[in-house]
C-alpha positions as CSV (number, residue, x, y, z in Angstrom):
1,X,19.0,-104.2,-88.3
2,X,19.8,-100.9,-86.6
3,X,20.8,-101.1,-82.9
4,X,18.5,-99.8,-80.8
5,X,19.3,-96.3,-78.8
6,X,18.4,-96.3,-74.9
7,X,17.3,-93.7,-72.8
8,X,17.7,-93.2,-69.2
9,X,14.5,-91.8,-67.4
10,X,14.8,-88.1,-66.4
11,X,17.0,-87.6,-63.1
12,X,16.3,-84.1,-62.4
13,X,18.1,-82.8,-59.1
14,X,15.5,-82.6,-57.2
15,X,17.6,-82.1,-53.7
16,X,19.5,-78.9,-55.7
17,X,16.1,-77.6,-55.6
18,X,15.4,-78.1,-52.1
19,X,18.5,-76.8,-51.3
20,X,17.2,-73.5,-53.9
21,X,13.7,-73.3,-51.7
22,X,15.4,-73.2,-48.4
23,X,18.0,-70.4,-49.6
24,X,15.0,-68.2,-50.7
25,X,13.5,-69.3,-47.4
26,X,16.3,-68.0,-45.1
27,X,16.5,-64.5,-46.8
28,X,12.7,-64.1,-46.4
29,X,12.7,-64.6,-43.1
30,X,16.1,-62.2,-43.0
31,X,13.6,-59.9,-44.3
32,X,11.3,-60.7,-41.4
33,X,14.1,-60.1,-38.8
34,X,14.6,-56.4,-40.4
35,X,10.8,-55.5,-40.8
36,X,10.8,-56.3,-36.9
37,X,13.9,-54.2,-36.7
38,X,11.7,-50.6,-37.9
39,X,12.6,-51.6,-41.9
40,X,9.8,-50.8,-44.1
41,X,11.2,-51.7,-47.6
42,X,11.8,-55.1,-46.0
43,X,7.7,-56.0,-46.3
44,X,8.3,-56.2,-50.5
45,X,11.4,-58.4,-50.3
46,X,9.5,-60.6,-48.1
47,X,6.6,-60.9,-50.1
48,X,9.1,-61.2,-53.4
49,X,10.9,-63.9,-51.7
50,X,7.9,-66.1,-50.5
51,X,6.7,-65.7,-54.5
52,X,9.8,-67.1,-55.8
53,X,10.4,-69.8,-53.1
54,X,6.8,-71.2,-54.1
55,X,8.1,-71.1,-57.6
56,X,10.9,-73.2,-56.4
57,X,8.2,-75.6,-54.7
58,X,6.3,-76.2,-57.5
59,X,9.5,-77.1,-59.6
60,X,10.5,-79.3,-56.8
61,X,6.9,-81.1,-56.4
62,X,6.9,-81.7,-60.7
63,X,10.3,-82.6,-60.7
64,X,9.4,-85.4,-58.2
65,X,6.9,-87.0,-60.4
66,X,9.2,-87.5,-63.5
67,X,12.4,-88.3,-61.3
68,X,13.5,-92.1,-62.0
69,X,15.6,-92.0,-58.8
70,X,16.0,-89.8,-56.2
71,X,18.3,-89.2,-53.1
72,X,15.8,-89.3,-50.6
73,X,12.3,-90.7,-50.4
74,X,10.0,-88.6,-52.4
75,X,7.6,-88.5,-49.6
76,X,10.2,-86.9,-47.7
77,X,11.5,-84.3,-50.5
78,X,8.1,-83.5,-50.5
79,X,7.2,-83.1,-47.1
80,X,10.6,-81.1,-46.5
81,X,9.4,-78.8,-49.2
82,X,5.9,-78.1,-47.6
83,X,7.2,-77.7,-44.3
84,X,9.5,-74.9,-45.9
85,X,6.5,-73.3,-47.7
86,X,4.5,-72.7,-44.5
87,X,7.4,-71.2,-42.5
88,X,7.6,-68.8,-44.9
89,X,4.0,-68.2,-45.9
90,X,3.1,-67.6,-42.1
91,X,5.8,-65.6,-41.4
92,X,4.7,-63.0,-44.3
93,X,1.0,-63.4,-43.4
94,X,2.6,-61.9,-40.0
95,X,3.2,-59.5,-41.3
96,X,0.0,-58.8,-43.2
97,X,-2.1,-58.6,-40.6
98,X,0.0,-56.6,-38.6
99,X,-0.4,-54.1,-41.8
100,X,-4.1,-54.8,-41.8
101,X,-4.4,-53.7,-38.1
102,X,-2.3,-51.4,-37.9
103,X,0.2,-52.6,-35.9
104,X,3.8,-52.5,-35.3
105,X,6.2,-55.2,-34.6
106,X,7.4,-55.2,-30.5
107,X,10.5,-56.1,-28.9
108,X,9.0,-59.6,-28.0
109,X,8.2,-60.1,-31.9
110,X,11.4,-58.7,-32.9
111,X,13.0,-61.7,-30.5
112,X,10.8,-64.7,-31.7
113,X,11.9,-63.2,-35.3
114,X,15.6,-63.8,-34.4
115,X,14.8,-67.3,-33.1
116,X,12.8,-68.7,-36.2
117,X,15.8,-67.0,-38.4
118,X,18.4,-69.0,-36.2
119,X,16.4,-72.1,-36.9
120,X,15.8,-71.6,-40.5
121,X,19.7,-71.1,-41.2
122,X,20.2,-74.6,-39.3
123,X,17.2,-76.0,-41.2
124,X,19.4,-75.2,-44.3
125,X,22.8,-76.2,-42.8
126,X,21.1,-80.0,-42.1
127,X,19.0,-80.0,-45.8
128,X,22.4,-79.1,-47.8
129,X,24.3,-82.3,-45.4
130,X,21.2,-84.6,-46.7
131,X,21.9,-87.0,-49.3
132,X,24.2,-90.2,-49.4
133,X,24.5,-91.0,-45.7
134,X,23.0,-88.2,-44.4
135,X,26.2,-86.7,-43.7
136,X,25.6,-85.4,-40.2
137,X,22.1,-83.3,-41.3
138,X,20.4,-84.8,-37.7
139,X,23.3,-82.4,-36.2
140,X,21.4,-78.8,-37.3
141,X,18.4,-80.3,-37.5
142,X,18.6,-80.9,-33.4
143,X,19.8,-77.1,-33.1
144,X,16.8,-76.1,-35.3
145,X,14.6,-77.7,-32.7
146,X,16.1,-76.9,-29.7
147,X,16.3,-73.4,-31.0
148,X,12.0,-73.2,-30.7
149,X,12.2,-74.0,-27.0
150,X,14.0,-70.4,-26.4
151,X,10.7,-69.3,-28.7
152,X,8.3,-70.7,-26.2
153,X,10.1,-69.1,-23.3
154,X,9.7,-65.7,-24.9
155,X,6.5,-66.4,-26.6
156,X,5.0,-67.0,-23.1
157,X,6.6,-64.0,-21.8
158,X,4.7,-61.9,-24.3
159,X,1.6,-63.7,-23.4
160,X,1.7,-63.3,-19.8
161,X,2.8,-59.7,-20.2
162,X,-0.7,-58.8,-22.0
163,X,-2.5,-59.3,-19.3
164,X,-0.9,-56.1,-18.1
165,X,-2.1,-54.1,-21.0
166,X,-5.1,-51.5,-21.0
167,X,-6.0,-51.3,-24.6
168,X,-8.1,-54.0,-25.4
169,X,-7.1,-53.5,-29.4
170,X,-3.9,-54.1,-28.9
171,X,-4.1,-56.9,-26.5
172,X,-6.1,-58.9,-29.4
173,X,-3.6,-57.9,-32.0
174,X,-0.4,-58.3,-30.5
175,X,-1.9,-62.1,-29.6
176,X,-2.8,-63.1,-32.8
177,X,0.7,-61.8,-34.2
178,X,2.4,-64.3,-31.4
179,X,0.2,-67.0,-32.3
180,X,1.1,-66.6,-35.8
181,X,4.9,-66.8,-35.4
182,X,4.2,-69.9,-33.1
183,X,2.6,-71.5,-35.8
184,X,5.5,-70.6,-37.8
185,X,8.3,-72.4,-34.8
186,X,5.8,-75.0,-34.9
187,X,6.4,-75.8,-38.7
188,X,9.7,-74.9,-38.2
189,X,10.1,-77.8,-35.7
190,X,8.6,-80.4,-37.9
191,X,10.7,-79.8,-41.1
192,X,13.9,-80.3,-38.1
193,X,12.0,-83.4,-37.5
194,X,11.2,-84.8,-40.8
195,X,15.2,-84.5,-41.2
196,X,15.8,-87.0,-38.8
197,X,13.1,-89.0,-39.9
198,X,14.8,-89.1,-43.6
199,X,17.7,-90.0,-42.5
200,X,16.9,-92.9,-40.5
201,X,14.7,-94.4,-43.2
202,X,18.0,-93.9,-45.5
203,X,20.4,-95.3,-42.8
């Protein structure tokens, strides 16, 4: 009788691709910072980088239900990953609507753009320290969300400081653009948070 050949279930790396998504995610939101900053090209390289960080979603989300094992829960790799997608996806539908009303980014914009960049590069400092023990990922994860507490205090700023404006136009843009990038610190805050939570359950 012929022996019989095994085969090991697929292990696909599954936290390489995380670690892919949240690459893409920090240079879109680079671009962010430098459409804020009077750059124009920087709208396509947003909108290019969002498209290929959803492309490194969906790889993630399939590879998740063919992986055998996997370093982390795969309700977490998968929560991770969505929180990642709608940072990004809110911050370039920021800066659609501001295109579809006609308006420009502000210096209070420009600042909440620098703040959610900040966080996204510690979001991606803590996600490539997950794995194993965790290997001190709650660390950046904490400076991620502390980092959205200097967003509130400049997000209510730019609120308060509406009141003071004449054009009525304006007034309702400019607020739905802050609202928009507070959605984004928002998400922002939960993917720090969802860090911690992974590594606890893996501790």
């Amino acid at each position: 009788m012929r022996g019989r050949r095994w085969f090991l279930p697929e292990t696909p790396d599954v936290l390489g691709m995380l670690h892919e998504q949240v690459a893409v995610t920090v240079e879109g939101m680079e671009a962010l910072v430098a459409w804020t900053a009077g750059d124009a090209s920087a709208i396509e390289r947003l909108r290019e980088g969002e498209h290929r960080a959803d492309e490194r979603k969906r790889e993630l989300w399939s590879a998740l239900s063919t992986a055998f094992t996997t370093p982390l829960e795969p309700e977490d790799l998968f929560a991770l990953s969505r929180g990642l997608d709608l940072v990004l996806n809110n911050a370039k539908n920021t800066v659609r609507e501001a295109e579809v009303m006609g308006t420009a980014p502000d210096e209070a914009i420009a600042e909440m753009a620098d703040v959610l960049l900040a966080g996204v590069r510690d979001l991606a400092e803590a996600l490539g320290r997950l794995g194993g023990d965790g290997g001190g990922a709650t660390e950046p994860a904490d400076r991620a969300a502390k980092s959205q507490s200097r967003f509130e205090h400049v997000y209510r700023q730019a609120m308060s400081a509406l009141v003071t404006h004449d054009d009525v136009r304006e007034v309702a843009a400019k607020r739905e653009l802050y609202r928009r990038l507070a959605r984004t610190s928002d998400d922002l805050r939960e993917v720090a948070e969802r860090v911690w939570y992974s590594v606890l359950k893996e501790g």
